[in-house]
N, C-alpha and C positions, 0 to 999 in steps of 0.2 A: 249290213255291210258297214264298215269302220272308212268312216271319209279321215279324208288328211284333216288337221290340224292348221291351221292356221299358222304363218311364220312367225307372227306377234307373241305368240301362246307357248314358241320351244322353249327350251333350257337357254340358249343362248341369250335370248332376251331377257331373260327372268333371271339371271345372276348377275348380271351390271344391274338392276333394278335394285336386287337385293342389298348388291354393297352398298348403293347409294340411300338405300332408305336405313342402315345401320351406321352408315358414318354420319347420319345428320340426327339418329336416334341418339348416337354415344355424344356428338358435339352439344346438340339439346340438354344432356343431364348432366354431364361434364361444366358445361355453363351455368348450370340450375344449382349443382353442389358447391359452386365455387362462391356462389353469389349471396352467403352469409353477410351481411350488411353491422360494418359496424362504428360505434362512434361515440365520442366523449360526451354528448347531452345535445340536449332538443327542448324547444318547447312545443304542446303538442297538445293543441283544440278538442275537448272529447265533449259530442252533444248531449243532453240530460233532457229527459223529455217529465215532465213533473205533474204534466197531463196531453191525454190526445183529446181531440175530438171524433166523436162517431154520430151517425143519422144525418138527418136534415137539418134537423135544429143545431144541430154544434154542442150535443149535448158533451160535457165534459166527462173523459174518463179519468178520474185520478192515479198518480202511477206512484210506485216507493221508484227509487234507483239507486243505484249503487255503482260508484266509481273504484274501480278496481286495478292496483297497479304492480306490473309482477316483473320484477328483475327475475330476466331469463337467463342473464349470463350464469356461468356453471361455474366461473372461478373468481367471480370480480364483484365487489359491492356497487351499489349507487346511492346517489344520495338525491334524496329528493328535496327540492329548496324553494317550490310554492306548490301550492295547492290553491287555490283562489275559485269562487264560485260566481256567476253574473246571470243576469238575470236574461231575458227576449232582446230587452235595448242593449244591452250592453252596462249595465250598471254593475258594478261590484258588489253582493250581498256580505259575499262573508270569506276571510279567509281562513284555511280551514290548518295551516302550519303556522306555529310561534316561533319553530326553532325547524333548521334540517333534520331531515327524516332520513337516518341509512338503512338501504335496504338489501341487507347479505346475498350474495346467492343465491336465487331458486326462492327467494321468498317474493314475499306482498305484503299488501295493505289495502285497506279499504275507505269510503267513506260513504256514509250515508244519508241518503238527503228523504224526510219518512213522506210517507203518503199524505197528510196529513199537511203537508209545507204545500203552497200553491205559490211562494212566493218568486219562484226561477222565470215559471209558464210553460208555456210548451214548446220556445226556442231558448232557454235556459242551456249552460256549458258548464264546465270548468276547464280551466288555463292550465297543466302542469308542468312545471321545470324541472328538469332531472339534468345531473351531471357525475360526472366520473373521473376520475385521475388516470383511468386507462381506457382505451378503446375498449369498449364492451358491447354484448348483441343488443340491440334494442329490445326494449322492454315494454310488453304489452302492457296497453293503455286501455281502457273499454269501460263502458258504462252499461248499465243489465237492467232493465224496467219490469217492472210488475206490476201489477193490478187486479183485482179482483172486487166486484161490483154484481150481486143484483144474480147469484148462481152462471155469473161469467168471469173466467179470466185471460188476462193479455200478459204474454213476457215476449221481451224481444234485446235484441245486442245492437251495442253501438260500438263501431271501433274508432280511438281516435287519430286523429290526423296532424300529420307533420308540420308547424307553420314557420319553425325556427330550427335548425341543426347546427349543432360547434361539431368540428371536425376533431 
């Protein structure tokens, strides 16, 4: 035998439920699409690890890395105007631009710091300044680590972080 149903469980409850959980569905992505973020340059922290340590001992792993920077905008150049590397304290080893760097649409550039360099440490950065003549999408920043030691290897990503924006 078929019991009733619970009044919680009809159609009548279940379609205000429904519109309410679609109009916060559509307000959610409607918000989420609109919120392209954009702006005439930044400076913006990216961490470089140049080695980790692993065990008890703090045995060192040495890493390559690579800082990677990729104008995403689809219609607008940028210009890159430091590149600067520093070390755990904060020293400045090396700057790595002589002159601006424009970088077209959709492109990148790189720099590499080789496995081989212990000179960063393993709180090592670099500084990038990037600027534009028109509001453009932000431009991913990131640093890639590698390593391989001993029939082992480590990769991992760093993205970097916002510490100055020109609107």
């Amino acid at each position: 035998m078929i019991k009733n149903i619970p009044d919680m469980y009809t159609w009548r409850y279940k379609i205000p439920c429904w519109f309410i959980l679609t109009a916060i569905l559509l307000f959610m992505t409607n918000h989420a699409l609109s919120e392209v973020k954009k702006c005439s340059g930044q400076t913006v922290y990216v961490p470089i690890y140049s080695h980790i340590y692993s065990g008890d001992r703090e045995y060192r792993f040495l890493l390559a890395a690579t800082l990677s920077i990729r104008n995403t905008d689809p219609d607008q150049p940028i210009t890159v105007t430091e590149i600067d590397y520093y070390d755990s304290e904060g020293k400045l080893l090396k700057k790595h631009l002589q002159k601006d760097l424009i970088l077209n649409p959709i492109s990148s550039t790189r720099i590499v710091i080789k496995e081989s360099d212990k000179s960063g440490g393993s709180g090592a950065n670099f500084i990038v300044k990037w600027e534009s003549k028109n509001r453009v999408t932000e431009p991913v920043i990131e640093s890639i680590m590698i390593g391989t030691q001993v029939q082992q290897g480590i990769s991992f990503t760093s993205r970097g972080q916002v510490i100055r924006e020109i609107d």
